[in-house]
N, C-alpha and C positions, 0 to 999 in steps of 0.2 A: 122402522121395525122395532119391536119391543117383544121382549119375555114374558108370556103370557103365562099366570098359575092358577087359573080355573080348574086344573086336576089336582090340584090340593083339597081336603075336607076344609068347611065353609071355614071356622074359625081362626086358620091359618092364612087365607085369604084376607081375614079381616085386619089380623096380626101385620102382614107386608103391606096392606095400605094404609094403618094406621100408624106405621114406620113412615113410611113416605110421606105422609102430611104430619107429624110431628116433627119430623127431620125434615124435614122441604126439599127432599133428593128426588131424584127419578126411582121410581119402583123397581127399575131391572139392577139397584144397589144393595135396596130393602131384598130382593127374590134371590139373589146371589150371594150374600151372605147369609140367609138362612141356609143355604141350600148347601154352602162350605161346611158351614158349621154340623150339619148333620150328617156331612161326608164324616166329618173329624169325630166324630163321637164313634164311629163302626170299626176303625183300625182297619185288622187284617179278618174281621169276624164275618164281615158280608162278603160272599167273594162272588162275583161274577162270572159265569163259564162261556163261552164264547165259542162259536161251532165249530172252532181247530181245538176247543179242546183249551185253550188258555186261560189262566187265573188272573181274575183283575180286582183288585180292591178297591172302593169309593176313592181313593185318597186325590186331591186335586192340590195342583198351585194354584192359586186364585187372587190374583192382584186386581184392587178397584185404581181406576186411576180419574183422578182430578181435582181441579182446581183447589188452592189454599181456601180454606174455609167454607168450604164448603159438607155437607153435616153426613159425608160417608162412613168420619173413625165416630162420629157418635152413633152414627146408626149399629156399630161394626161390633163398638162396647157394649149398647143393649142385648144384642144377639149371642154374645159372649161371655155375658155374667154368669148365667146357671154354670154352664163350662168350669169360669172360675170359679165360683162359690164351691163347687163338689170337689175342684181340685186341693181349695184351700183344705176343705173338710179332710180330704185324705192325708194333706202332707202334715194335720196336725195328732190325726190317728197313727202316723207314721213315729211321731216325735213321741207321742207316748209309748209307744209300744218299744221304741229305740232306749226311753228312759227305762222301763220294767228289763228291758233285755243287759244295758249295763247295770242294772240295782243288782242283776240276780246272782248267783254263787255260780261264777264260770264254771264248775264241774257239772255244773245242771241245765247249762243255758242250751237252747236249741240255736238251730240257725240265725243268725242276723235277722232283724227283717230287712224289707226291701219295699221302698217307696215307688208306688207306681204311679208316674207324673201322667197327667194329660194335655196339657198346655204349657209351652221352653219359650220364653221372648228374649230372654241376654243369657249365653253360656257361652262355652270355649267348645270346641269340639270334639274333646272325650267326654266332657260333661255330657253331650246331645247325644253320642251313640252308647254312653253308658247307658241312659236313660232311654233309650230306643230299644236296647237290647233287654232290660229289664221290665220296659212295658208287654211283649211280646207283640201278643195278637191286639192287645188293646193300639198299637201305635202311637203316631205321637203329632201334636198341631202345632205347629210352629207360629204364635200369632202374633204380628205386632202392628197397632196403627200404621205407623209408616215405615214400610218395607226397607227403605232406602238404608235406615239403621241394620238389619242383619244384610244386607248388599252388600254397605261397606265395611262391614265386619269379616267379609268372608277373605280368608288370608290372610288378618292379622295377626294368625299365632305361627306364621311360617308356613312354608312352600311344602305344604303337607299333602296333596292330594285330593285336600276339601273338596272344590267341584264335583271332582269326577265320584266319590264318596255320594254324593251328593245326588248326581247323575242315574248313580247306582242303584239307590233306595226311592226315587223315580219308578223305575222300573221293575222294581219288586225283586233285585237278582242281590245274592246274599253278599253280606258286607262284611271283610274280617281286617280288622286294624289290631297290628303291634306294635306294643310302644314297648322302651325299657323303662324298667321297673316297675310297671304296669301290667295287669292280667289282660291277656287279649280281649277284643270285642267281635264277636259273633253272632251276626245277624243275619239269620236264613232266611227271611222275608220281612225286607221293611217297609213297614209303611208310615210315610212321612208326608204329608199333609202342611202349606202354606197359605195361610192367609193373611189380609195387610192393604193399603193403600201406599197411593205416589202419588205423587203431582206430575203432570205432562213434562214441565221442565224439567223434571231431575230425570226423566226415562232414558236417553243418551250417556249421560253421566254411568249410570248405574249399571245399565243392561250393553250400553253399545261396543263396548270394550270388544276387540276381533276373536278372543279364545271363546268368550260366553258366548258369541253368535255360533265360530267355526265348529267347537261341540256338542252344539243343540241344545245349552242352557235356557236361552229365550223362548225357544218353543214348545217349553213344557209348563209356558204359562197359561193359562185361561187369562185374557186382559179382558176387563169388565172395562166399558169407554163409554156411558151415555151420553143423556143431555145431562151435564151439570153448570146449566143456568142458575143466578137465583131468585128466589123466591122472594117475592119483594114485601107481599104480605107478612103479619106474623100470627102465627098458628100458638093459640095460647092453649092448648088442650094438650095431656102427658100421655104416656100409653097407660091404659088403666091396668089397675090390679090385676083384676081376672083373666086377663092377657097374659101376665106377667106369669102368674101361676097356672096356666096353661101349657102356657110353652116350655117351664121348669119342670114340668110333669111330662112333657113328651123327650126331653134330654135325657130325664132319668131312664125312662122308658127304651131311648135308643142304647143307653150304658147300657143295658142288661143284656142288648140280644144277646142270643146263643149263634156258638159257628155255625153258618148254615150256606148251603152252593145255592144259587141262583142261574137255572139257564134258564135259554130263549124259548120263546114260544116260536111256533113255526111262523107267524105272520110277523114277528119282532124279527128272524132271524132274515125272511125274506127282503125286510126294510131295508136291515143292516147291512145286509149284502151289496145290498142296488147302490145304496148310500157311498158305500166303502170303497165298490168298484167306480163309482163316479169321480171320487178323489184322488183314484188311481190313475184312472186317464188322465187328470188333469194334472198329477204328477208330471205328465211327459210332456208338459207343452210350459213350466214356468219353470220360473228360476229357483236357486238352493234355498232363498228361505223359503218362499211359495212351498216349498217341495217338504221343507223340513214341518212347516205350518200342516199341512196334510198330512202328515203323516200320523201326530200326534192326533190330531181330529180323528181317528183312524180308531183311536184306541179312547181318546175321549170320550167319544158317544156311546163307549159300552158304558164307561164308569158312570155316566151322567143320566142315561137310563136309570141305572140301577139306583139311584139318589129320588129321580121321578118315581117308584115305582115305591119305593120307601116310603116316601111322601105321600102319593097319592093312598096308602092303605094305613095314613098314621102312626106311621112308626113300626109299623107290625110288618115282618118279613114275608114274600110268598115265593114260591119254589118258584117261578119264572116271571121273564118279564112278558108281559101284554105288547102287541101290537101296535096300539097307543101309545103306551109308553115311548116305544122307539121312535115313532113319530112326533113326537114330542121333543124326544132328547135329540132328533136331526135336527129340526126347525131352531130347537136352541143353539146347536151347532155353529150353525150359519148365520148366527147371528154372531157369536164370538169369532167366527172368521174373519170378519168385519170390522169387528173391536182391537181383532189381530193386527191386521192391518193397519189398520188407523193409526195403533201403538206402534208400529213398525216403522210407519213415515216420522215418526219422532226419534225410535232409537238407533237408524242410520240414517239417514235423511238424505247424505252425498251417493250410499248406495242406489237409492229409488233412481236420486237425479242423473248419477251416471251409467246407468243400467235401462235406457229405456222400453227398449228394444226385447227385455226380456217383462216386461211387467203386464203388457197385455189386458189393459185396465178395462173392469167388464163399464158397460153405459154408464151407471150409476155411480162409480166412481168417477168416472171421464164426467159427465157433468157437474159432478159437485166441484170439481177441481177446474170448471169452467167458469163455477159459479163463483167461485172462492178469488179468481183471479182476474175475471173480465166480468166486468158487473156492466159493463155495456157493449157486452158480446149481441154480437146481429143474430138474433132470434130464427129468423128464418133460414140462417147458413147450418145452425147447430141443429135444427128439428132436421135437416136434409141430412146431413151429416150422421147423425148418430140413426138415424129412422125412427122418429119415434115422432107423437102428436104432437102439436101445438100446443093445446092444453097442457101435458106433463108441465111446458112451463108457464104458462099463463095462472097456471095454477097456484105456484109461487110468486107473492108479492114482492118477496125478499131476496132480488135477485145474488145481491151481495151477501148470502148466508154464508154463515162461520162451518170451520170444517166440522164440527162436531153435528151438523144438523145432516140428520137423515134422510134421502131423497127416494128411497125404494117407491113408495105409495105412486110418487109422480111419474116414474114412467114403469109402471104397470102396465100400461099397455105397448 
């Protein structure tokens, strides 16, 4: 399975595959990062309404994960520069305007100004909620090639709350930090947006620790997990200019929206619902992360609509989402369930193994993980066994495929 972005206008299509073959990544890194990246530019300004009636903002954690050297933090930097170039622009109109404001005769000065950041990769964390609080509606993107640096950051200024701080601006519920000597932070709605890469190995380290699983920090990942093979060719072709200043003009573009509510259309809301209650039932039958992982999907596929829906009109906002759209934003869903998972089997690993009995693994995991371990498993035992054709594996050559290769196509029927 892969992330399809046929509902994007043509040139943005052209844009994600000519990331993918200049970066020799898989496409669903090239679509995931665009698609972060224009979460992070809307803040708290697009907001999502949802048929109880709830406010959701684009804002996503969105971790790529794979292998060392492989061309995701470069894909991640191109998609990222306009971002930085307009941010550089601001914090240097910021410094002037800071110089005229100390030049001037204090009886006369107005307020301070006030630097409005869009992009934090190394701070302390009055620095992040200062500047959280000061961005307001605009929010704020957390981005760093490799995540593991703010992971293991988090707690080294002392047993302050971070996480849960953390947890809190997740969910959009207001954030007030007292410090002494310090003016309080007050944030009635924050929106805090993370993007970034790992590598497979360091997922455990990072994420497996028992408090980030027991409250619910893991599962308000989006983990991006393709195929990151490599590319053995070398693609000597750059992204061309008018790319470049394409997609600088649709960033500018998304800076400017105006606040605006976006609800469902009755056919998106119908989707939503089937979807939503689907992951409910299946709350009842697995285990706490399975549980915790749904739940978050729950509330994902509103945000990640509303990002398709962006996209597919160019940047330009419209009062609801489409039908389509929601259809779209499941299908993606269920594919980061996937990616969930996979990233899961890494960050507790003794849990999967000691837990079996609650994992309930659908076919297509149960074969891969047949396939991953008995490469001269009896063929005939496994098609009886799981019910499914012959073909599904006749069809694969490879019977020893790495866990990273995706088998849905194969037993489609």
């Amino acid at each position: 399975m892969k992330l399809f972005y046929d509902f994007m206008p043509t040139y943005l299509q052209e844009i994600v595959t000519k990331l993918t073959d200049v970066y020799q990544i898989d496409s669903d890194y090239a679509l995931t990062g665009l698609m972060a990246v224009v979460a992070g530019t809307q803040g708290d300004r697009y907001q999502i309404i949802d048929p109880k009636g709830y406010r959701n903002a684009l804002a996503s954690w969105l971790i790529q994960v794979g292998i060392s050297g492989y061309g995701k933090s470069e894909c991640l930097s191109w998609l990222m520069k306009p971002l930085l170039h307009l941010d550089g622009e601001r914090h240097r109109q910021y410094l002037a305007k800071k110089r005229e404001w100390l030049n001037a005769d204090p009886k006369e000065r107005e307020e301070m100004p006030i630097e409005h950041k869009l992009v934090m990769n190394d701070y302390t964390p009055e620095a992040l909620f200062d500047a959280m609080e000061k961005a307001g509606v605009d929010g704020m993107l957390l981005y760093r090639d490799e995540l593991q640096g703010w992971l293991k950051d988090i707690g080294r200024y002392g047993k302050s709350g971070e996480v849960e701080q953390y947890l809190s601006a997740w969910s959009q519920k207001a954030i007030r930090i007292t410090r002494m000597l310090r003016d309080d932070n007050y944030i009635e709605r924050p929106c805090f947006n993370v993007l970034g890469g790992i590598q497979p190995e360091l997922l455990n380290k990072m994420l497996g620790a028992e408090d980030l699983i027991a409250n619910g920090f893991i599962y308000r990942f989006l983990f991006v997990f393709a195929d990151d093979s490599f590319s053995l060719g070398y693609f000597k072709e750059s992204v061309p200019e008018t790319m470049k200043v394409a997609y600088e003009s649709l960033i500018r573009r998304l800076l400017s929206t105006a606040i605006c509510e976006v609800k469902f259309s009755s056919a998106a809301e119908e989707s939503f619902i089937k979807y939503w209650e689907d992951l409910q039932r299946r709350k009842t039958t697995n285990n706490n992360m399975i549980r915790g992982l749904l739940s978050k999907l729950q509330i994902y596929v509103e945000k990640w609509a509303g990002v398709v829906e962006l996209m597919a009109n160019d940047g330009t906002p419209t009062q609801e989402i489409s039908g389509n759209t929601m259809e779209i934003a499941i299908s993606h869903m269920r594919i980061f369930e996937e990616w969930a998972l996979k990233a899961y089997g890494y960050i507790v690993p003794m849990t999967f193994k000691r837990e079996p009995s609650e994992l309930r693994l659908s076919k297509e995991e149960t074969l891969r993980q047949l396939k991953l371990n008995y490469p001269n498993m009896n063929k005939n035992l496994v098609t009886q066994g799981l019910g499914i054709n012959r073909s599904a594996l006749s069809r694969n050559q490879n019977m020893a495929c790495t866990p990273e290769r995706n088998i849905q196509d194969d037993i489609s029927n």
